[in-house]
N, C-alpha and C positions, 0 to 999 in steps of 0.2 A: 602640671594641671591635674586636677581629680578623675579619677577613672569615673565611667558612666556604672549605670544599673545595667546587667546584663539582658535585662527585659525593656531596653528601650524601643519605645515603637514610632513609629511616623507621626502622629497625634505629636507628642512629647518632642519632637524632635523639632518641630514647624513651634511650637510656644518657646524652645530654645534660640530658634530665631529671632521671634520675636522679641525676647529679653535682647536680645544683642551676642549673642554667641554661635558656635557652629562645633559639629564633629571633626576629630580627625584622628588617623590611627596611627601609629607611630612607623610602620611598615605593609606593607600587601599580606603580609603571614601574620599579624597579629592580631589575636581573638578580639582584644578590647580598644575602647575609644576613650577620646578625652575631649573634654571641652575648652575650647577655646574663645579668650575675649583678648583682644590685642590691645592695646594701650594707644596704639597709634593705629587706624582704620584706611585700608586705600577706598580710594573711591575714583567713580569716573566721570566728571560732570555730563550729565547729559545734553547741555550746551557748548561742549567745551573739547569735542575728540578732534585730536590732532592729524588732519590729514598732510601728510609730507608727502614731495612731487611724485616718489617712488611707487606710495598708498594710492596716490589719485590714478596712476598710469596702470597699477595693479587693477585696481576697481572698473575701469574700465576695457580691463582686457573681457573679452571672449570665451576664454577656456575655462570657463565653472557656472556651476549652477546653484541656487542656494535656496535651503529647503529648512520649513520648520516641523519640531514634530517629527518626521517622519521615519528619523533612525536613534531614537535615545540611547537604546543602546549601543550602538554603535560608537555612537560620542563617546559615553560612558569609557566603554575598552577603549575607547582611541585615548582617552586622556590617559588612564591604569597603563597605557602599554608603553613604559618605560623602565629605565633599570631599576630605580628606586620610585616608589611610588605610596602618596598616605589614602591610596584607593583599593579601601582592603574587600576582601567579601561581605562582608557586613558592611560597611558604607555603599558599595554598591547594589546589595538586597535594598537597605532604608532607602535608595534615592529611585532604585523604579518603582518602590512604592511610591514615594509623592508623587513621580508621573503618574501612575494609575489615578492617584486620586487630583490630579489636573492640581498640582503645586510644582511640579518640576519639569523644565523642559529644556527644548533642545534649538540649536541651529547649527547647520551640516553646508558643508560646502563638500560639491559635489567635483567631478571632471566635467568637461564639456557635453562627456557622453551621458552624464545622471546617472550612472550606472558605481565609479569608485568614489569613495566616501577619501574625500584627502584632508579634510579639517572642520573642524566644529568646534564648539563651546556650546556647556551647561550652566544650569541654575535652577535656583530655586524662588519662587513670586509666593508675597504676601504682600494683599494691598496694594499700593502702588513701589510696594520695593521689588526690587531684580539683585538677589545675593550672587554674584558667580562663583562658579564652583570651580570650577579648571575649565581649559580650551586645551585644542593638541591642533597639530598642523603638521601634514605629511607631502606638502609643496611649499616653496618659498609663495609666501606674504597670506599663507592662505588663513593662519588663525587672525592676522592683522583684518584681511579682509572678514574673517565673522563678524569681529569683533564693529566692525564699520558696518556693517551691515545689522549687525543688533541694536547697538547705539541708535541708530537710526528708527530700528521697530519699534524700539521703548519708550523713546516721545513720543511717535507717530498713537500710541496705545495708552497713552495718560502717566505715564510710567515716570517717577521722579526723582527714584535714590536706585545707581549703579553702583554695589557692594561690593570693590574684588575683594575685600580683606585685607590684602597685605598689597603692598606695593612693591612690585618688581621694574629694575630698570626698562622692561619692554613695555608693562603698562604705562611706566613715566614718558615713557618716547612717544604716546598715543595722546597724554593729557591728564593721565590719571593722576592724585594728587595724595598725601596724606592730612588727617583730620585728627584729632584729640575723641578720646573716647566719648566724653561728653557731648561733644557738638556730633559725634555719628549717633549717639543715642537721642538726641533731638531732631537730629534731620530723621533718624529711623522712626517714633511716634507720630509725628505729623505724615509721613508715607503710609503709616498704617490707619493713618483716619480714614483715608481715601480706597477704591476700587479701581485696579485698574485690570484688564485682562491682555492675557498674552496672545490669544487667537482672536482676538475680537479682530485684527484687520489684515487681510494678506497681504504679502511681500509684494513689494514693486517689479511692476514687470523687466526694471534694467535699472542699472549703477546709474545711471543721469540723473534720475530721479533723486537717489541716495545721495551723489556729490551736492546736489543744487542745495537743498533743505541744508546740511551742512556747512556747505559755504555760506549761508545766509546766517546762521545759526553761532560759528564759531569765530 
């Protein structure tokens, strides 16, 4: 893929979205970026996340708490802290820039106590798209349970293209699916005709809520 301009800025970076491509760096130590368009697009229907018996018993345990906003960075390092990683410092400068400027955000799962950060997933909203960036999970099922818990916020917010990018066997185990570049590039223009916002409505006070809409839904 072609190396970026070393003066790429957040501005440029949100219109690379919007064409249909993203950042990534080839390692955590390296200076420069490259752009990415895959051929084949994962995606996650947002009528369509697969709750299995494990995900439901998980969802309704007790011991977490889940929170938007409130620790982007946090997420950010949770997902980079791994051995190999394409969450360089400069990917990481450009993306708390878009949080700053309300394009980039977060959801955190907490312990019971609200106090340890044990899982999240990021992204990035344009319109009614939700691109994800990466999740991390530092408890068993805890990035499953973000990611059931996001799914859920992004209807719930008008929200109607889930972008992971690439499809991994653990997003497939969820519902996630692969698409033709073409058809992501027409589901991604009609998502950008529309508004939607990511803080426009709080999280549900408990997982019942989240399973019911889902079960109805899926």
């Amino acid at each position: 893929m072609p190396r970026d301009d070393p003066d790429i800025s957040p501005e440029l970076l949100l219109r690379a979205y919007a064409a249909g491509v993203f950042p990534m760096a080839e390692t955590r130590d390296d200076p420069d970026l490259f752009w990415v368009d895959p051929r084949r697009r994962g995606v996650i229907p947002l009528d369509g996340f697969r709750l299995s018996r494990s995900l439901r018993r998980a969802l309704r345990g007790q011991n977490y708490r889940v929170t938007i906003d409130r620790d982007f960075t946090g997420v950010l390092d949770g997902c980079a802290d791994r051995e190999e990683t394409w969450i360089s410092d400069r990917i990481r400068t450009l993306y708390l820039s878009l949080f700053e400027l309300g394009h980039a955000h977060s959801l955190e799962i907490w312990d019971a106590g609200g106090k340890t950060l044990i899982g999240g997933v990021y992204g990035v909203t344009l319109g009614r798209a939700f691109f994800g960036e990466s999740m991390f999970s530092r408890r068993r099922d805890a990035s499953k349970i973000a990611l059931a818990w996001l799914v859920d916020h992004l209807r719930r917010c008008g929200f109607t293209l889930f972008d992971t990018q690439f499809l991994t066997p653990h997003l497939a185990s969820l519902g996630a699916m692969e698409i033709p570049r073409a058809e992501y590039r027409a589901r991604l223009a009609e998502a950008l005709e529309g508004d939607a916002d990511f803080t426009d409505l709080a999280l549900p006070e408990n997982a019942q809520d989240v399973l019911q809409r889902m079960t109805q839904t899926s």
